[in-house]
C-alpha positions, 0 to 999 in steps of 0.5 A, spaced: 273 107 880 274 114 881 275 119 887 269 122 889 269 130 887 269 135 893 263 134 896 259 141 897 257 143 904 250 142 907 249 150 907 251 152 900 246 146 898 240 148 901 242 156 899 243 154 892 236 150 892 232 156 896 235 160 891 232 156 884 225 155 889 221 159 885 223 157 878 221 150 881 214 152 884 213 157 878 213 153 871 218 157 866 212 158 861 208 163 866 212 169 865 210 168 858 202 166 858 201 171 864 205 177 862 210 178 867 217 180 866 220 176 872 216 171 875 220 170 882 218 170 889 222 175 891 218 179 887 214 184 891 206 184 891 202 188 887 199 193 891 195 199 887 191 205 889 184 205 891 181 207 886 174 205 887 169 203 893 162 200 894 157 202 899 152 195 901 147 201 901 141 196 900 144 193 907 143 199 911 137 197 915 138 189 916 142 190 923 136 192 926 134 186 931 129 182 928 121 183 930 123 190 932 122 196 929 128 199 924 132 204 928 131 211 926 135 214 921 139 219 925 141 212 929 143 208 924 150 207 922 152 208 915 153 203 910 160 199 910 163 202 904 169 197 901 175 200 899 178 198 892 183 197 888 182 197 880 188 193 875 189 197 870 193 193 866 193 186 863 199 185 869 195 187 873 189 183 872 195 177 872 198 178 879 191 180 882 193 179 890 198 173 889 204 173 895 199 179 898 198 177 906 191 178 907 186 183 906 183 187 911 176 188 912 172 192 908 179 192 903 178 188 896 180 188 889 175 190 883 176 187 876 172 191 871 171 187 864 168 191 859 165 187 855 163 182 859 167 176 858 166 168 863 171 170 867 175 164 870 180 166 877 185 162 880 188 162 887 196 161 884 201 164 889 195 167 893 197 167 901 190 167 905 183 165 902 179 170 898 172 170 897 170 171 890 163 174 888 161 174 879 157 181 878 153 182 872 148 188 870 149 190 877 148 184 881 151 178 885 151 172 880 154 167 884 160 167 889 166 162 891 167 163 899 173 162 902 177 159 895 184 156 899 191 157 896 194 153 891 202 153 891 203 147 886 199 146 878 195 145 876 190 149 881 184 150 880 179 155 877 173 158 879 168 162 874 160 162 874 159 160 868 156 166 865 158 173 862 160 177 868 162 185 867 166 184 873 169 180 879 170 182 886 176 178 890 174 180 898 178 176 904 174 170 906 168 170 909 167 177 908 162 175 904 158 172 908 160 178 915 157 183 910 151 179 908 153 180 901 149 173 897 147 172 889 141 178 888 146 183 892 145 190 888 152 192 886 154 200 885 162 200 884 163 207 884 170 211 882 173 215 887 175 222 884 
């Protein structure tokens, strides 16, 4: 029997390893499927520009008390607006909001698809939940609330099922503060 090898101190082992965690938690083909060069933790957040935002104009009056009469125009507050950010390239509809802290209020992400696809979303390497709403022909089609975090594949995938012309991905519970439901009238207008 021979004499065992230097042995590595605690320290350098676990250096090592949290050095090699992300191509432990990532699988090697992900680069590849999603188009991204380097696919580490320690690569920053995407974070893009506001280029659009969307008035829940047809919300204005529901904060009147129910069974009173609807406040004067003067009196009423305007509409919540979202402010949101736009990918643009097929990396960014792929990093979407993974390793992002969470979204503030009124803050979300718009995913544009021209022609309408069935798209699918996952919560891979996301930090916080999101609410993800499906729109089509200006309309709400469906919603996923709170979709938690997945760190570990396979995760799990939220579509509606349907041809939708775009996706909107809001901090959780957003939805539901915001009185947005299935039937919401949609207008994501550019900002110039």
């Amino acid at each position: 029997m021979s004499p065992p090898g230097p042995r590595v101190p605690a320290r350098v082992f676990w250096v090592g390893l949290l050095a090699l965690a992300p191509w432990l938690l990532v699988p090697q083909g992900w680069a590849r499927d999603f188009g991204v060069s380097s696919p580490s933790l320690s690569q920053p957040p995407q974070y893009l520009p506001i280029k659009a935002r969307w008035c829940l104009a047809a919300l204005a009056g529901a904060s009147a008390p129910s069974g009173s009469a609807a406040l004067p125009k003067a009196v009423q507050s305007p509409p919540p607006c979202l402010a949101l950010e736009v990918p643009a390239t097929e990396r960014q509809y792929a990093w979407g909001l993974q390793m992002r802290p969470p979204l503030l209020p009124l803050h979300g992400m718009w995913f544009a698809f021209q022609p309408p696809n069935p798209a699918r979303f996952w919560m891979h390497r996301t930090l916080a939940p999101l609410d993800i709403v499906f729109v089509r022909g200006g309309v709400v089609t469906s919603i996923v609330a709170a979709a938690p975090p997945c760190w570990h594949l396979p995760c799990r995938t939220y579509g509606s099922g349907d041809l939708v012309d775009g996706v909107l991905e809001i901090g959780a519970g957003e939805a539901v503060r915001l009185g947005i439901r299935v039937g919401t009238p949609v207008e994501i207008r550019p900002l110039s």
